[in-house]
Structures are given as C-alpha cells and as structure tokens.
N, C-alpha and C positions, 0 to 999 in steps of 0.2 A: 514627406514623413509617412512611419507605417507604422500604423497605430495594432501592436500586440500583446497578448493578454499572457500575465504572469501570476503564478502560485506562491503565496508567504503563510507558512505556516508557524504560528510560534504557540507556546503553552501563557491559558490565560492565568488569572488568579483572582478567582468570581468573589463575592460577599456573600453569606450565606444567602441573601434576599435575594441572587441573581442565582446562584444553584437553586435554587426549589423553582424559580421559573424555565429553566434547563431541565430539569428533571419533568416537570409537568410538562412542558414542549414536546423532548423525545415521545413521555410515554404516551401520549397522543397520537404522534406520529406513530410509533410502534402501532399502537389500537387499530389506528385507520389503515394501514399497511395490510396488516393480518385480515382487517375487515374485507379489502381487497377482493387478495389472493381466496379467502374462502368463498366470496359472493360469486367469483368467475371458477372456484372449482367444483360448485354444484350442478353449473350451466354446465361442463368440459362433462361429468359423469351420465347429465344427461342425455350424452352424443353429440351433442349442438357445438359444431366448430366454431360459431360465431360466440364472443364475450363481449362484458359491458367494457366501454375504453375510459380511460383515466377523465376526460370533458364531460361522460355520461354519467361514472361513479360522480364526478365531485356537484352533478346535480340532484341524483339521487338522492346522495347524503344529504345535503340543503333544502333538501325539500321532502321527499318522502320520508326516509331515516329520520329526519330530524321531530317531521308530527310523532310518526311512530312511537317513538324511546324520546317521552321527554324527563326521562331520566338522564341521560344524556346529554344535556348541555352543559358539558363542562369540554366538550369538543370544539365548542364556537369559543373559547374563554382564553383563548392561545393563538401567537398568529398564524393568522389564513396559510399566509405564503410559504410555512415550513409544512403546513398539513398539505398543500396542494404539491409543494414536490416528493412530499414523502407518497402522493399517491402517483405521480409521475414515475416516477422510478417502480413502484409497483408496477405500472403499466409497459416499462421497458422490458421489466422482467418474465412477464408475461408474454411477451410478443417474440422474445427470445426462446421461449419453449416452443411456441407456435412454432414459429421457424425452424427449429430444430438446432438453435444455436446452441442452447442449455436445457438444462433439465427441469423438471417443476420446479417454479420458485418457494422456498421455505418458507414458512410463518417466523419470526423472528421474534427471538426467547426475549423473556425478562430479566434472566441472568445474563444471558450473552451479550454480544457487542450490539449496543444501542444504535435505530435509526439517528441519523446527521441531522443538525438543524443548521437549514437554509433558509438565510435570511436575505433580502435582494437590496439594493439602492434605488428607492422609492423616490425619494426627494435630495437636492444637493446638500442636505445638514442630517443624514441619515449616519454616513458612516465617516468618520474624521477619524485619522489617523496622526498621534504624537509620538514623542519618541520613546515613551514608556507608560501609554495606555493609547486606548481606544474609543472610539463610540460606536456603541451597538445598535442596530431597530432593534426595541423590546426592552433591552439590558440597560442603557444607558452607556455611560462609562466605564469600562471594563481596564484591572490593570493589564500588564504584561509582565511575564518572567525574563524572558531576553529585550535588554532595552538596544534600540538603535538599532533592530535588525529588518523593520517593517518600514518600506518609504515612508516619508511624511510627504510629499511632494507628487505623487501619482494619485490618480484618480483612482476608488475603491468602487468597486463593479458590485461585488456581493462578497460576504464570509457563510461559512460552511461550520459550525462549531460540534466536535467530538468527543464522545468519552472514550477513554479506556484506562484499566488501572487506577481506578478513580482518580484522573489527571484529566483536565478539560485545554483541548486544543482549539485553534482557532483558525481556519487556512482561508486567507485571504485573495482576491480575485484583482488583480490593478493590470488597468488599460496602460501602457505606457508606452512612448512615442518612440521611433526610432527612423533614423536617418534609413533611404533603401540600401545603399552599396559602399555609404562613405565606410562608414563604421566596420565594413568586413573589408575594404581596400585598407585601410588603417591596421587593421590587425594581419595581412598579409606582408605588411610590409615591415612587419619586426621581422629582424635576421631569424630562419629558421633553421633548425637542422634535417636531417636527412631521416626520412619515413621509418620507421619502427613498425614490427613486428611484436604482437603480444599473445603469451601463449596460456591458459587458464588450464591447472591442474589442481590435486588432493594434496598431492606430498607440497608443493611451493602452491598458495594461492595465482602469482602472476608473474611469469621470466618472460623478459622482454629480449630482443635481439639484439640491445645496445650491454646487454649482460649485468642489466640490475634485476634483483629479483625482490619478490614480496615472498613475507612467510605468512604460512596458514593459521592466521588468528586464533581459531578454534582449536591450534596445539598447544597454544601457548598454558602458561598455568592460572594465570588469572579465569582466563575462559573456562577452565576446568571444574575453579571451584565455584565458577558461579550455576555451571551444570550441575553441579552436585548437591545445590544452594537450591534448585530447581526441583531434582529429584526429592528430595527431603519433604520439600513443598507440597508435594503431588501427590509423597503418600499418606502426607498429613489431610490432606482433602477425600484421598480414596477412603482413608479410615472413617472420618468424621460422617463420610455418606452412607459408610453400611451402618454404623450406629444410627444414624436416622431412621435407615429403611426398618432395621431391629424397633426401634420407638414404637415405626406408625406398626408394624404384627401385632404389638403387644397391646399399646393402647390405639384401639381403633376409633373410639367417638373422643378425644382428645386430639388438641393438634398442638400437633409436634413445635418447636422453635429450632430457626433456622438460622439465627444471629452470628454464630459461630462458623458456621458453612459459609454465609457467606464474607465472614473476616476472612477465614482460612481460600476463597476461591478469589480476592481481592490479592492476597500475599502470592498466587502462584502465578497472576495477569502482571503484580510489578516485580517478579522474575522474570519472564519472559521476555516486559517490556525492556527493563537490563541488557538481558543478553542482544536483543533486535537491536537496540542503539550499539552497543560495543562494537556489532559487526558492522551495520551502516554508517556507524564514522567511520572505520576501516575501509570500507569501501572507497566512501568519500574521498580521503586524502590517498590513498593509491590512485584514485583516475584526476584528480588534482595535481598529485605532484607527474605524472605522465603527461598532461595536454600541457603543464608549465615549460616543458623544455620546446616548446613550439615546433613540432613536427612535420614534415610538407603532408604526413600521410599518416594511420593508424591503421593494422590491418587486425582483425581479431578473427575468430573461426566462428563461422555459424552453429553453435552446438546446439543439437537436440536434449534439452536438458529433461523433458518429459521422459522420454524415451531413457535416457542414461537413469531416472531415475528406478526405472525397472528391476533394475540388479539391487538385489534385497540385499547384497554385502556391504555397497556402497550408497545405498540412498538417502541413507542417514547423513551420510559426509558430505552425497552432491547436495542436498538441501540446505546444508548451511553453510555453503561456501558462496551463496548470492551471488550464482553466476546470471543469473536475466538481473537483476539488479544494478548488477556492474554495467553492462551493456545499455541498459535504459540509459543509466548515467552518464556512461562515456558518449550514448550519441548524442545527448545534449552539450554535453561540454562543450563536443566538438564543432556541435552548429554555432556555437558563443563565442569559441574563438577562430572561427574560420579553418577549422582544417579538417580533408577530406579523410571519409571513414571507410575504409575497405573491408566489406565482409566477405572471408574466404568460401566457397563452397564447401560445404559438408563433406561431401564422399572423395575431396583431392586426398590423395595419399603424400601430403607433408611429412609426414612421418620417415615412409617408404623410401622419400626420394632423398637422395645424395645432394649435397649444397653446391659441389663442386662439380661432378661428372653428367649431374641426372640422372641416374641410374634408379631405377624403380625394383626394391627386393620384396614380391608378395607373399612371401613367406615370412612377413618379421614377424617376430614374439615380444608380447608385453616385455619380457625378459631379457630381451636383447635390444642393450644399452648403446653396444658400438658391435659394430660390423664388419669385416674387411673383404674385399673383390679381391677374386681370383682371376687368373686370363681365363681359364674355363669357364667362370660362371660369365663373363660378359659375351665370349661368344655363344 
C-alpha cells in the first residue's frame, strides 16, 4: 500500500461564534506576518545579508516582544499553530527574495485577501469528518455546504481555512491508501481508444484531432453579462473611493466612515468570485469529458503563456481562457486514470508542417488557413 496525500476543498457555513474566532485568528496572523517581513526589512537596509528565521522570530516574539508590548497579549489568545505557520510562510517568503526567486515580500492588507488559517491534527479526535459537517481544532463542529463531497473514511492530516468574498472555505489535507500498480493495471485494462491531439486557442477554447471541439466560454452571453455585472461594480467602487479621498481634504481632524466601501469592495470580490467559478467548471468538464473516452495518449503543446501574454491586443483574452489551469488539471487527471501525457515542444512548427507529405512552409501567415504545393515550391 502507498499511502498519498489528497486536497478537499469545500465551502463552510460557520455560526456567528465561529466567524469572530476566524476573523480574530487571520488577523493575528496577518499582525505577525507584517510584523515579520518588517523586523527582517530594517536588518536587509542595514546592509546585513544575514535575517532573523521563522525558529528565531517565533522566539523573539515569546519572549522578548512579548515582555515588551504587553499590550499585546491578545496574540497568545489564538492558536499557536496557525500563528507559527503564518510566520513560516513569512519565512518562505523571505528566503525566496534571498535567492532571487521573487521579489520583496508584501505586508498583507486588511482589505485584501486574508492570511490562511492552519490548523494541524494534534490528537486522533481533533479532526472528524461526516458527511455534512466537520470537526475543527478551535471551532468545534463546523457545517458544510456541499454534503457528501469530503471522505468520511480517510484519515484528516490538517485543514487550511479561507476567506474570500466573504465566503469561508475549508481545504482539507487526507492521507489515503492506495494499491502500488493494481489500481493503474486496472485502469489500463479498460478498452481504450487511440491517442488524441488537443489544440488550445481564442476563437475555439479546445479542438482535439478526434474533431470534437470546445467553444470559448468567455463568448458566450452569459459570460458577457456577468463582465459587464463586474464593470458596473468597479466603477461603483472607483466612485465611492474618490468621495472618500474628497471627505478626508475637507474634513481633516474627522474620520471618515468606510462602511459603504467596503460593502461596495465585497460586491466586486463576489463578481469576480462568479466569473472564476463559471470558467473553472468549464475547464473542469472539458478535461473530464476528454480523459473519459480513455486515450492511450494525450498530447497538448508546451505554450509560453507568460510570454503570449505580452501582446497587449490579446492578453486580456489569453488570461481568461485558463490555459496553465487547464494543463495543471489535465496532468492530474491523467496520472488518476493512467494515461500518458505528451507535451509537444514549443518551437515544433505543427502548424508549418503538412499532415500528409511533411512539408515544412516558413513562410505561413496568421492568415493563411489552407495552403496548396506546387511542384516548384517542393523542389
């Protein structure tokens, strides 16, 4: 048996008494996070390559910090284990600048997208999983929105709990057993058919070479008006901002209320959140119903999708046609149901080449749809 680790993510449905302790969690986390990145970027200005690491901050904090500011003890009042990963992941972040991987890591807004709360499996009655609630460390019994979608039967490792949209997610961590080669000899041995080609474009999302195609969601009219649902949104926000900024000119020793801003910055996170689901189900059931028909093979093209996004005429288009999304997806599928993945080279000229003769024309144009050889042009 090979014991591997699987992600369930579903939406919770807390009690007000389990939001305020969610809400108190993050913003501690957030606190300490910030508190971080600023205590190792006073060391980083003073020339000093060397900074404090996430085992030295979280003794710091326990000890020095903590005599310091004992104003401050509402940081010890939450658990341990989501403030010591929220400073872990500081510490990732960190060392990735070092390296040169990324760039300074940001201080993380109060409005923005909130640190995760990480919670671990401490004890065997920490986390229990039913089929239409949970048990949390901290929270207790938590419901769920989708029932029957989270094992009840695997062993829970840790959850990860999120905000956005003010919608609270849940992504679950399960150890779960598996046979080494039965289970992919078992799945080889469904009758399959013959390897597919899949080609990812703007005008058709996905034309495969068995000559089924997918159309590009974001043409559709639904998706239209929820873009438009969006915009609407955004310039009810832009507006709403510069009346604040006008407030604070006018009255400067008053302060301003922001209640409205942030209803109106909630209403434009669940448009977005909208649109992001309408396309990642799409996504979803095109590389679903593609690995369904059991292929010996799947070839897709290595696109530079960074680079494509360059052309300012189309980056708008390639962005939301979730082309690494698709790809992430399909190679999972495909390690689930055993079938191999072929990624084409980048710079092959597929295009160029002729299906039948092989003929290679480097001269083709966007524009040119079909072709025909001459005997001059092959000799």
């Amino acid at each position: 048996m090979i014991k591997h680790l699987r992600a369930y993510k579903v939406e919770l449905k807390p009690t007000s008494g389990q939001i305020q302790i969610i809400e108190r969690t993050m913003g501690v986390c957030r606190y300490v996070y910030n508190l971080f990145i600023d205590t190792n970027s006073n060391i980083y200005r003073n020339g000093s390559q060397d900074y404090m690491t996430g085992y030295d901050f979280s003794k710091w904090l326990n000890n020095d910090y903590r005599k310091a500011n004992p104003d401050k003890l509402w940081i010890w009042k939450v658990s341990s284990k989501a403030v010591k990963k929220a400073i872990m992941n500081a510490d990732t972040a960190y060392k990735n600048f070092l390296k040169g991987k990324a760039g300074f890591p940001n201080f993380k807004k109060r409005n923005g997208r909130p640190v995760s709360m990480y919670l671990p499996r401490n004890n065997p009655g920490d986390l229990k999983i039913e089929r239409h609630k949970g048990k949390i460390p901290t929270l207790g019994w938590v419901r769920f929105k989708e029932h029957g979608y989270v094992p009840c039967n695997a062993k829970a490792i840790s959850v990860t709990i999120t905000k956005y949209a003010g919608r609270y997610f849940a992504s679950f961590i399960f150890e779960i057993n598996k046979t080494n080669s039965v289970s992919v000899n078992q799945v080889n041995q469904v009758s399959k058919s013959e390897g597919i080609g899949a080609d990812a474009g703007l005008k058709k999302f996905m034309v495969l070479s068995d000559g089924r195609e997918y159309h590009n969601i974001n043409k559709t009219r639904r998706m239209k008006k929820l873009m438009k649902r969006l915009k609407r949104e955004q310039r009810k926000f832009s507006r709403k901002i510069r009346k604040l900024l006008q407030r604070k000119e006018e009255a400067t020793n008053k302060k301003c209320k922001r209640s409205n801003l942030d209803k109106q910055r909630l209403q434009v996170q669940r448009a977005w959140k909208r649109i992001t689901d309408k396309r990642h189900d799409y996504v979803n059931k095109t590389v679903r119903a593609i690995v369904e028909t059991r292929p010996e093979y799947i070839t897709i093209e290595d696109l530079n999708v960074s680079g494509m996004m360059k052309n300012r005429h189309l980056s708008r288009a390639i962005a939301e046609s979730e082309f690494y999304y698709f790809r992430a997806l399909l190679e999972r599928k495909c390690r689930a149901f055993g079938i191999e993945l072929r990624i084409a080279y980048r710079f092959y000229a597929s295009s160029k080449t002729c299906s039948r003769c092989g003929h290679v024309k480097r001269d083709l144009k966007l524009s040119d749809r079909v072709y025909e050889l001459s005997l001059r042009t092959v000799e």
